[in-house]
LUMKE-40161 format. One line per field, with one value per residue (C-alpha): residue number from 1; residue in three letters; x, y, z. Coordinates in steps of 0.5 Angstrom, whole numbers, plus 500, padded with zeros to 3 digits. Layout:
N
seq	[NUM/...]
type	[ALA/...]
px	[X/...]
py	[Y/...]
pz	[Z/...]
END
This chain:
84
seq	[1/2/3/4/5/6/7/8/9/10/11/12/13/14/15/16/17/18/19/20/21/22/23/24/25/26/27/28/29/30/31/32/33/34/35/36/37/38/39/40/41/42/43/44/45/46/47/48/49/50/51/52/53/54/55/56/57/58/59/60/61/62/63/64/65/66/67/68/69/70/71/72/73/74/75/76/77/78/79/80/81/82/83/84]
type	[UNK/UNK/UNK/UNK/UNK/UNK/UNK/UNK/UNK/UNK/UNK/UNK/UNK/UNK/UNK/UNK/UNK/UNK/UNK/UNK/UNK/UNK/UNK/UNK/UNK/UNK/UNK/UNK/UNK/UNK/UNK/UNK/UNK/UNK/UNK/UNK/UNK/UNK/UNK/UNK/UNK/UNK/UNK/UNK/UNK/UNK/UNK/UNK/UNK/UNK/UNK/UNK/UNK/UNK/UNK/UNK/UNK/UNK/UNK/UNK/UNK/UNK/UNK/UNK/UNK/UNK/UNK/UNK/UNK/UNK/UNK/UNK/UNK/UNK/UNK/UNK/UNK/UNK/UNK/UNK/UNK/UNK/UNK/UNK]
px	[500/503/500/502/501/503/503/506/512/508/503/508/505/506/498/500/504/499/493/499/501/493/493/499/496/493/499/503/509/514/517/514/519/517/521/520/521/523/519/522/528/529/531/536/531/527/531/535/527/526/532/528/535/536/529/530/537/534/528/532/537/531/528/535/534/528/530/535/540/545/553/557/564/570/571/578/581/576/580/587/585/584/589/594]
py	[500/507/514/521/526/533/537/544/542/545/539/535/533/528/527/526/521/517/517/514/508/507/507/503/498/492/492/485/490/489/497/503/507/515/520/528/532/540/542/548/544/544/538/540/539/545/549/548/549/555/559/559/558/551/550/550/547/540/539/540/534/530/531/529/522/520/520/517/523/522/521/516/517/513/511/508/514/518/514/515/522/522/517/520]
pz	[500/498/500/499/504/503/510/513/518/524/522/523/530/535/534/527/528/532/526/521/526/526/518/518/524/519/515/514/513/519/517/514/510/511/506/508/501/503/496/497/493/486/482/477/472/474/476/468/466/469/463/456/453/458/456/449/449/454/449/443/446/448/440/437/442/441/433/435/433/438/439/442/444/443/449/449/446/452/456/453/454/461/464/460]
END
């Protein structure tokens, strides 16, 4: 069973801690995982997102991908080049 529950950190209470271990209580799982995300933080997508320039740049590189437009580097000679 998976929820997702989005609250302020002052309603982070005892009290809600109490409720979860009662929606938990008939679970056949031995642990529960809690993951506490600050959304204040972006990811690097969204920052790269937020400049028109990275926008255009990133949907550009994801076009050429999709159509198969890529480049693969010689990796033996990338090598030769860092290990030299």
């Amino acid at each position: 069973m998976k929820h997702t529950i989005s609250l302020d950190f002052d309603e982070l209470t005892s009290s809600f801690i109490e409720r979860l271990k009662l929606l938990f209580k008939n679970s056949k799982a031995p642990r529960v995982t809690i993951v506490l995300e600050d959304e204040s933080d972006e990811d690097e997508t969204t920052y790269l997102l937020k400049s028109e320039a990275n926008r255009t740049r990133l949907m550009q590189s994801l076009e050429n991908a999709r159509q198969g437009n890529t480049i693969m580097p010689d990796l033996e000679e990338f090598r030769k080049l860092t290990h030299a």
